[in-house]
FIKOLRO-840664 format. One line per 5 residues: number of its first residue (from 1); their letters; for each residue x, y, z of N, C-alpha, C. Coordinates in nm, 4 decimals. Layout:
# FIKOLRO-840664
NUM	A	X:Y:Z:X:Y:Z:X:Y:Z | ...
# end
This chain:
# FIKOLRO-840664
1	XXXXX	8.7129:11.3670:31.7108:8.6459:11.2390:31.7054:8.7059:11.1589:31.5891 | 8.7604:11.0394:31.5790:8.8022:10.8924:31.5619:8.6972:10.9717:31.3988 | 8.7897:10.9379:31.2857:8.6003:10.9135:31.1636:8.5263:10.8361:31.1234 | 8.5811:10.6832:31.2237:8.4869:10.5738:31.2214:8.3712:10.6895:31.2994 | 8.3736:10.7198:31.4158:8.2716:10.7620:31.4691:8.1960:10.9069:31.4044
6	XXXXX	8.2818:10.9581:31.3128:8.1903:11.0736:31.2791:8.0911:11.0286:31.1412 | 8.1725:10.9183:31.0596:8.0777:10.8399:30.9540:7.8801:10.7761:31.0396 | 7.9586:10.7305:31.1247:7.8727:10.6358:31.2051:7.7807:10.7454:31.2925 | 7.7929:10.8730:31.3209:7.7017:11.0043:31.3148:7.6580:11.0417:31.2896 | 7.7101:11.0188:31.1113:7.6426:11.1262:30.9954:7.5404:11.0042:30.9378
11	XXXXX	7.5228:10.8301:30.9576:7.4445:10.7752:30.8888:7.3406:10.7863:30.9979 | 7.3511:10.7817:31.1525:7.2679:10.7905:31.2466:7.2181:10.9389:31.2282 | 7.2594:11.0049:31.1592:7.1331:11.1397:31.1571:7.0784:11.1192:31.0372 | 7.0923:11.0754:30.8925:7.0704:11.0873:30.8399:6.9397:10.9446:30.8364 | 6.9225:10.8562:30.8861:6.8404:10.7666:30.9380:6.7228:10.8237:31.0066
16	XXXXX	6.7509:10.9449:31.1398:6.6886:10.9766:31.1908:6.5768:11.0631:31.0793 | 6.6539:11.1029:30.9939:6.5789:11.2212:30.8746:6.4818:11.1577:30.8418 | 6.5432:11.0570:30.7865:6.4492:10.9633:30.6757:6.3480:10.9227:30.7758 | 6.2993:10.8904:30.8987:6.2192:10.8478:30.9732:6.1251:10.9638:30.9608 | 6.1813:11.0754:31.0194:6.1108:11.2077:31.0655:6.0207:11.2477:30.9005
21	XXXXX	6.0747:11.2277:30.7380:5.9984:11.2745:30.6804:5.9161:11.1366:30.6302 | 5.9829:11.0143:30.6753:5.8758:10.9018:30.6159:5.7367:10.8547:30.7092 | 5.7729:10.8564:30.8093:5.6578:10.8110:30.8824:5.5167:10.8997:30.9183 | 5.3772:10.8575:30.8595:5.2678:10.9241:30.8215:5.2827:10.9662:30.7060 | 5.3535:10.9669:30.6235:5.3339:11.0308:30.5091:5.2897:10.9052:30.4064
26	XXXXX	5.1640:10.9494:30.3489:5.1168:10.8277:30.2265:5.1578:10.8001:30.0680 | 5.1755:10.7061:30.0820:5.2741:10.6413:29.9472:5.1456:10.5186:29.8630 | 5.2127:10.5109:29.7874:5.1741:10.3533:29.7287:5.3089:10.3137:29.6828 | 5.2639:10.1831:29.7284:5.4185:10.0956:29.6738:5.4051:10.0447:29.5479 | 5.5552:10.0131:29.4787:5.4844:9.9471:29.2999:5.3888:9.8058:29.3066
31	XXXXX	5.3921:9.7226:29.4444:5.2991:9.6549:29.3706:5.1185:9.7046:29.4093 | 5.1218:9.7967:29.4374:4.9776:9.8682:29.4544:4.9596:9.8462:29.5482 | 4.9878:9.8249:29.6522:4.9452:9.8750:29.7933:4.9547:10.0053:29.8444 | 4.8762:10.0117:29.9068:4.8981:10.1963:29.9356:4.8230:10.2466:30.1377 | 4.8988:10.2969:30.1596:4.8694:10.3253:30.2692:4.9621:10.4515:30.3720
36	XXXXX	5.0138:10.4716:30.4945:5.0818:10.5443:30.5276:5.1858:10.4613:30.5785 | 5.2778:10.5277:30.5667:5.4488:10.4412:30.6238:5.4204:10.4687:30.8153 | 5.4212:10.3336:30.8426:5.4100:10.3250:31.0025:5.5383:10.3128:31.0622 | 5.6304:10.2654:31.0184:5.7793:10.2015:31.0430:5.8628:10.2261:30.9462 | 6.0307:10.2519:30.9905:6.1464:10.2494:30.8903:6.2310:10.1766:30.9904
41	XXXXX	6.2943:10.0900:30.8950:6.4044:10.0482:30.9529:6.5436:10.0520:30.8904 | 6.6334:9.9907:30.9565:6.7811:10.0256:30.8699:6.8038:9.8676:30.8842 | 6.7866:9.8188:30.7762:6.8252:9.6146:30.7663:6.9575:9.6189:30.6963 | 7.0790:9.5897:30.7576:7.1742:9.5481:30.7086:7.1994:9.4834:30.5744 | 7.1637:9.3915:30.5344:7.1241:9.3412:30.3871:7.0144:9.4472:30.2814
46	XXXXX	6.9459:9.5110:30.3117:6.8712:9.5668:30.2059:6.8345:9.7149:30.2149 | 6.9066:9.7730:30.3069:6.9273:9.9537:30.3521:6.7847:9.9667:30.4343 | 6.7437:10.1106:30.3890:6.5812:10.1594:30.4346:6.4792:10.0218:30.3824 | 6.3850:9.9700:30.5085:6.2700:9.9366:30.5270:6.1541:9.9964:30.5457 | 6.0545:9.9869:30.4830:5.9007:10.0497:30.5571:5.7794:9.9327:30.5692
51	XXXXX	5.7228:9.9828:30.6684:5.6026:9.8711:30.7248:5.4877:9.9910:30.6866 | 5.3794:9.9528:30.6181:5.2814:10.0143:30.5706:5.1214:9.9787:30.6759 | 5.0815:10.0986:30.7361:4.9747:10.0861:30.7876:4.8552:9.9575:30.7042 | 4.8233:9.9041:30.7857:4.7281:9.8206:30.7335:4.7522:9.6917:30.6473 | 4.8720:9.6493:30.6341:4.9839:9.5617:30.5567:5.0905:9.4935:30.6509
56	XXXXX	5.0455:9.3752:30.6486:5.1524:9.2721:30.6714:5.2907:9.3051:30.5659 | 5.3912:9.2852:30.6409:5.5387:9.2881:30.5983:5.6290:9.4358:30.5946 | 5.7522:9.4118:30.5580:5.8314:9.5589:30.5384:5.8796:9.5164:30.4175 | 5.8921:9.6656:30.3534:5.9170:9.6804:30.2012:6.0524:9.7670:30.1635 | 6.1766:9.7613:30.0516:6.2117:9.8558:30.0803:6.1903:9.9765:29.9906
61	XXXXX	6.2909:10.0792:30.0644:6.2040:10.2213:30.0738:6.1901:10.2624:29.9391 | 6.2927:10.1779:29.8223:6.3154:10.2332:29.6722:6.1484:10.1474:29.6223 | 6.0254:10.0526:29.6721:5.9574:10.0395:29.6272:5.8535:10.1249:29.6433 | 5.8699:10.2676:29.6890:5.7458:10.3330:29.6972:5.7388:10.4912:29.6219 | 5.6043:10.5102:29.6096:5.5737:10.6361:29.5078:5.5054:10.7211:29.6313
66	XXXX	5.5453:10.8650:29.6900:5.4510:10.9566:29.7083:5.3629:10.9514:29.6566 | 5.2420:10.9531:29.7193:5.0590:11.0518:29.6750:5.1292:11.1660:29.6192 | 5.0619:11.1799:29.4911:5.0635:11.2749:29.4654:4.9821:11.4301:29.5106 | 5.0335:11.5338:29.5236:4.8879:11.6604:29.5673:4.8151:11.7264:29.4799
# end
């Protein structure tokens, strides 16, 4: 395989990751919102996105803190 296409593999799994451990899992973001990650996206201009249950807008993913256990 071409390594345009094996780059373009390894960010499409590694996307898929970040979905599989972000979504349901509860965060608060720095400006204090807090809720569970409903959505990730991959936005060309600003990398990982998340849409927070109960919250208008997407945030990105470097603005959020795990709950702690």
């Amino acid at each position: 395989m071409p390594s345009v296409k094996v780059r373009a593999s390894k960010i499409l799994k590694e996307y898929g990751e970040a979905q599989s451990d972000l979504i349901g899992k509860a965060v608060v973001l720095t400006d204090g919102k807090a809720g569970t990650v409903e959505n990730v996206w991959l936005d060309e201009l600003h990398g990982l996105r998340i849409s927070i249950k109960g919250h208008d807008g997407r945030w990105p993913v470097s603005t959020i803190k795990f709950r702690e256990s």
